[in-house]
N, C-alpha and C positions, 0 to 999 in steps of 0.2 A: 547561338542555341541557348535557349532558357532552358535550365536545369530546376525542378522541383521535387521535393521529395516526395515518397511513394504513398498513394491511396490507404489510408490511414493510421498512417502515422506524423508525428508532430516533433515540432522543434520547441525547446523549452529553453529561453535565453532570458540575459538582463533583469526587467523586474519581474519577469514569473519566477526564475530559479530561487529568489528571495524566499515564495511561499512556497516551493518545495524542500529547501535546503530549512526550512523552520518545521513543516510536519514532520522530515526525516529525523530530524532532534527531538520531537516531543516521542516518538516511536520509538526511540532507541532510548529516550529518560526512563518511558515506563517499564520497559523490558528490563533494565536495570534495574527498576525496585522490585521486579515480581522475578527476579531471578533469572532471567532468558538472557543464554547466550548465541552469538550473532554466528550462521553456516550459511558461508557462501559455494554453492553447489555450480556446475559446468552450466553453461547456457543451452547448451545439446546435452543429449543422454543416447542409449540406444534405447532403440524404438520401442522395443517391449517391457521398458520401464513405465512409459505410459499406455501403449498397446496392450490391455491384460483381457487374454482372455473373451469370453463374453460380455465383455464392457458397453454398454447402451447410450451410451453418452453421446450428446451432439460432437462435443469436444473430440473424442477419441476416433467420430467416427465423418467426421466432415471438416473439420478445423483445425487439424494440426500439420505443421509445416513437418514433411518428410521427405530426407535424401539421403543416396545413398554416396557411398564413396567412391572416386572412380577406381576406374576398373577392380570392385571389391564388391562382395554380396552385403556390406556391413550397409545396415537400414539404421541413422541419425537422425533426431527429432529435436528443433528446436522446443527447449521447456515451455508446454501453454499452463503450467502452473506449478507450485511451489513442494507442493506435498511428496510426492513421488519420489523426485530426487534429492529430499529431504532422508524422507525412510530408508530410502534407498544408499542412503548415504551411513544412516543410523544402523545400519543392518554391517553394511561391509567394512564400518570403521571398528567394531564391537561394542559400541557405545552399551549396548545393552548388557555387558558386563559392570558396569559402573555400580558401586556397592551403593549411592544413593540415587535410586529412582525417585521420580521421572529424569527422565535428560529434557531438560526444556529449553530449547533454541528457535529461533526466529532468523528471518530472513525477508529482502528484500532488494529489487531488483527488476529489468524487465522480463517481460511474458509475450511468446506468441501464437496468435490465434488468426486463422483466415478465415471470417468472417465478414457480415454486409458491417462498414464501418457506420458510426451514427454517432450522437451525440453520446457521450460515455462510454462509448464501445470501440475501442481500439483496435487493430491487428498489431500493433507493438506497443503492450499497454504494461504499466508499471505496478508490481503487488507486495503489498507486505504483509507477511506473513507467520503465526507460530506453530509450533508441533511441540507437546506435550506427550514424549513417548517413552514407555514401559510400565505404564500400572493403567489401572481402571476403578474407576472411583465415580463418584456423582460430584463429589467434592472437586476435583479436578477437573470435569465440566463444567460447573460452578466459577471455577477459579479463572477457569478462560474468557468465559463471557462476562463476570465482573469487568476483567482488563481492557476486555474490547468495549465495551459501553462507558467503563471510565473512562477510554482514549478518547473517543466520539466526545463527551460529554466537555472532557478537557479545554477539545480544539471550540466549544460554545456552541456547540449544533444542539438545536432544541426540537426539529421538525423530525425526532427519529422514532420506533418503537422495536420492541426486541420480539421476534416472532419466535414460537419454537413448537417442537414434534417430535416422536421419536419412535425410530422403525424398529424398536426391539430387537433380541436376538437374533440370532441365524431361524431357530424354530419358531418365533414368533412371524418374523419378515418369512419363510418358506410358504405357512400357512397362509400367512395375508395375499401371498405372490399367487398361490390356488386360487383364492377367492377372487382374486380380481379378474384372472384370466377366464374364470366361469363369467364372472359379472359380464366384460367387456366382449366376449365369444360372439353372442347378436350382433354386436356389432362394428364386426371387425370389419366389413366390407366398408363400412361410415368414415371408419377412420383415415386419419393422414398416413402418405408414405411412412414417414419414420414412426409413427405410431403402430404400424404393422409389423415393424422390426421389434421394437421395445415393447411389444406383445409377445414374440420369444425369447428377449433377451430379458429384459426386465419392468415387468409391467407396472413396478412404479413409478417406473419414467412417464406413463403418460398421463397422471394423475400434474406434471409442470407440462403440458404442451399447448404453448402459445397460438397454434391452430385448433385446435378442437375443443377449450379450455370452456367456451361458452355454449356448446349445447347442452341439452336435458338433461342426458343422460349419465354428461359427463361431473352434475351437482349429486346426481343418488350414488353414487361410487361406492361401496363398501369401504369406511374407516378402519385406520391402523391397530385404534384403541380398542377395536373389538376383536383382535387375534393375538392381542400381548397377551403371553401368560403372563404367570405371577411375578415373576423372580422381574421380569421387564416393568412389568407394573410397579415394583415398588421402589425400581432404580428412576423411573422416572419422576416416580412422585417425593423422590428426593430431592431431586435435582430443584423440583417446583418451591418446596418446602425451602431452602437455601437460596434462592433467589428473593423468595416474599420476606424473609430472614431479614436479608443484607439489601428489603427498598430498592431491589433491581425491576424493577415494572415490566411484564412481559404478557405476549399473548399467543395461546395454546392454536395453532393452525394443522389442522390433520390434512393438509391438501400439502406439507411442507415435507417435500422430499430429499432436495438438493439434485444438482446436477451430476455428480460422478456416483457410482455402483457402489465403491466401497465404503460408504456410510453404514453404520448400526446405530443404536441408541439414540442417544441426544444428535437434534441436529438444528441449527438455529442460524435466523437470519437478520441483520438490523437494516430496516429499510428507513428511509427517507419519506415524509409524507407530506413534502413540500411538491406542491402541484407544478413546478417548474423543473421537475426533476424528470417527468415523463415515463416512459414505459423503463427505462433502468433505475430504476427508484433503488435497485439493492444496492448496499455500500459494505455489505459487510456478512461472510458466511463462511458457515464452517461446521465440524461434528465431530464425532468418535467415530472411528474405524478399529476393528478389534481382527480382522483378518491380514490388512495391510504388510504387518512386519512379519508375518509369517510367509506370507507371498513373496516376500524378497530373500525368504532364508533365514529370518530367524527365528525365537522361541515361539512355540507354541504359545498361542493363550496369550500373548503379551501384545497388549491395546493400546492406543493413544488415540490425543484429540487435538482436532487444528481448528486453524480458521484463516482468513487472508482479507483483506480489504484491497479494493481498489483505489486508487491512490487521488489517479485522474479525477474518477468517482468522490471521493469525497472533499476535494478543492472544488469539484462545480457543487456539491453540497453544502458549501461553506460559502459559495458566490452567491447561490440561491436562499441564504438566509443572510446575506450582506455583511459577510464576518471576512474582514480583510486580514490574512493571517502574519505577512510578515512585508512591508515594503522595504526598497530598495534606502538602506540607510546614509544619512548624509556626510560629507567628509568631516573630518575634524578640521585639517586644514587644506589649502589651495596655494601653491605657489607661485606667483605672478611672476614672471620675466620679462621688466620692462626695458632689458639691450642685451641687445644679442651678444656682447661681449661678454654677458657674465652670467649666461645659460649654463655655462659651468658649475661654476659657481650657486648657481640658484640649482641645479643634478645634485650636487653635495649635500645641500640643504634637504633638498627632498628626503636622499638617503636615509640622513640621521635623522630625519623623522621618522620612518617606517623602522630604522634598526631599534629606536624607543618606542614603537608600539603605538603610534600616532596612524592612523586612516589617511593618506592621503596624495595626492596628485601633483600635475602640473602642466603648463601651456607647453607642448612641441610644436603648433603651429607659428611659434611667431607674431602671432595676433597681437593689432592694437588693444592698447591699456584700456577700451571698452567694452572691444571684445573679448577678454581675459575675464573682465567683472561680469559678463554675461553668464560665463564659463564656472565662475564662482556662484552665482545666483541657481544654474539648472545644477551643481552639485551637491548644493545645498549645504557648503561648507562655512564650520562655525568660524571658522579664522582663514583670512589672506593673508598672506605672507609676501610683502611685496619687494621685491631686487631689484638693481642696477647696476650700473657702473659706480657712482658712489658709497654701497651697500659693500660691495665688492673689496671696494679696496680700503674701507674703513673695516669690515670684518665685523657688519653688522647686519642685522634686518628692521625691515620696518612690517609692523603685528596687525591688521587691523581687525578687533570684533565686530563681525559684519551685524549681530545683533542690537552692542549701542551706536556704534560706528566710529570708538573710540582707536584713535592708531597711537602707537608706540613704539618709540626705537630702542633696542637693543643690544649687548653684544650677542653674536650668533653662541658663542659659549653659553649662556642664560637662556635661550631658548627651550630648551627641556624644561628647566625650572619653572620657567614662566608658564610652560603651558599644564604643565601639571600641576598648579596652583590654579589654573584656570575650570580646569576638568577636575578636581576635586570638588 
């Protein structure tokens, strides 16, 4: 029986983990200069961490993995994203007592979502993520998407732009939510299934839907910017004023909603405009939510702002602009066992290379002294090290630079010395 693993998901081995184990480090360098510390939350949560309410969301309402426990009524949801059980976490630890606001922590990890799988779109897809939670500020929306546009900018991705929108207050977003249900009223019979749902639940969900997105009707829509009051109007046109500030390039899309309900204010997405990228062109989104940490219990009136990148997403953004991010590095050295009597011997040697901090391997096949150089050649090691019986019992080795091809023998005692003369 051939065993495969499951309809969209992936195995990430040898020289790919290179260029994940390298984005994972430039993500956790930047989080460290901008102050974010790392919360790792349960892979499951209960359900109604993510289940909230009148939530409109594809997410919430078609794609997440739900069981229950047996014989027990308790409903488990594996996490399809990071926010939730981030808040949810910032709520019941007390974080929100912390005498220096914001708590700003990040995270990263996988995600899942049952969904059609496709290029960029996973059902076990990997996110990284921050939360910027207990104050509210333009400034600290600001501060988030600087980070996120430096990280992109960092890893050499030049085919990106920064979109942004913002749903105003609860009294702004209320008003807009009348108006558009008046607008879209004619034509509700037109609409898609889930569009007829997110007509009562929340109708600026259909202002992103990927089925109706190109009829007429759906381009004269009533904009956001014409139900902001003031107080939103001038939060946002801060936010604008501090990006043009700080040379962050960005462009104003009133069609920019985001996928989950509990968005307010700033909301912003960095897409990819590299034509190979296809219909998942977004690499990177996120907002303020101002109701969030009240929903789970805690203070009132106390706001934060996230964002999350996909991971997947932006290594095929980096393939698709031919930026090779980290390969698979070569040994330092390789040690050849040219008799099986002194594989011991040549075990030893290995050792005390790796207890000195040296990279590097060795023959267990036994292989001819060609096929051994073979072995050196596809590892790309700077030094062989070659053993015998005579090596052995003189208590030495023989060194060779496979780059001039210079060999040298030595006592095994000087081998440290030697090689860290070599590598300086």
């Amino acid at each position: 029986m051939a065993y495969q693993i499951p309809r969209g998901t992936a195995d990430v081995f040898q020289e790919k983990s290179y260029s994940w184990q390298a984005l994972e480090e430039r993500l956790r360098q930047f989080c460290y200069l901008y102050n974010y510390d790392e919360i790792r939350t349960p892979i499951f949560e209960h359900t109604n961490v993510f289940k909230r309410e009148n939530d409109s969301s594809d997410m919430v309402n078609k794609e997440m993995y739900t069981f229950t426990l047996p014989n027990s009524s308790t409903s488990l949801t594996l996490r399809p994203e990071g926010t939730a059980g981030t808040v949810r976490s910032f709520v019941e630890n007390k974080m929100y007592a912390n005498p220096d606001l914001p708590v700003k922590l990040y995270y990263m990890g996988p995600m899942f979502r049952h969904e059609r799988p496709q290029k960029g779109r996973m059902r076990i897809f990997n996110q990284f993520g921050i939360e910027c939670l207990g104050n509210k500020s333009p400034y600290t929306d600001v501060e988030s998407i600087v980070l996120a546009f430096s990280i992109l900018k960092s890893l050499g991705l030049k085919d990106i732009k920064v979109c942004l929108n913002t749903l105003g207050d609860d009294a702004s977003r209320n008003a807009y939510r009348e108006a558009l249900k008046d607008y879209f009223k004619p034509y509700l019979e037109d609409l898609c299934s889930d569009c007829k749902r997110r007509y009562q639940q929340n109708p600026l969900r259909i202002l992103d839907c990927k089925v109706d997105h190109d009829k007429e009707y759906m381009k004269h829509a009533p904009s956001m910017k014409d139900y902001l009051n003031e107080e939103s109007k001038k939060y946002f046109d801060t936010v604008c004023q501090l990006l043009e500030t700080l040379d962050i390039p960005y462009e104003v899309d009133d069609r920019l909603v985001r996928g989950l309900d509990y968005y307010s204010h700033t909301v912003f997405e960095i897409v990819s405009v590299n034509s190979s990228m296809g219909a998942q062109s977004t690499v990177l989104a996120g907002g303020r939510y101002d109701n969030l940490i009240s929903y789970f219990g805690g203070p009132e009136g106390m706001s934060g702002i996230g964002w999350a990148l996909g991971m997947e997403r932006i290594l095929l953004a980096l393939e698709a602009e031919g930026i090779v991010l980290e390969e698979k590095p070569g040994l330092d050295a390789y040690v050849m066992c040219l008799d099986s009597q002194a594989q011991t011997y040549a075990f030893e040697i290995l050792t005390q290379l790796r207890a000195n901090g040296f990279r590097a391997d060795m023959d267990y096949l036994q292989r001819g002294f060609k096929g051994q150089f073979k072995a050196v050649a596809r590892s790309k090691a700077k030094f062989a090290i070659l053993i015998g019986s005579n090596e052995m019992d003189s208590q030495e080795v023989s060194i060779k630079n496979i780059e001039t091809q210079v060999q040298t023998t030595i006592s095994r005692n000087e081998i440290i010395d030697f090689l860290d003369k070599e590598f300086d």
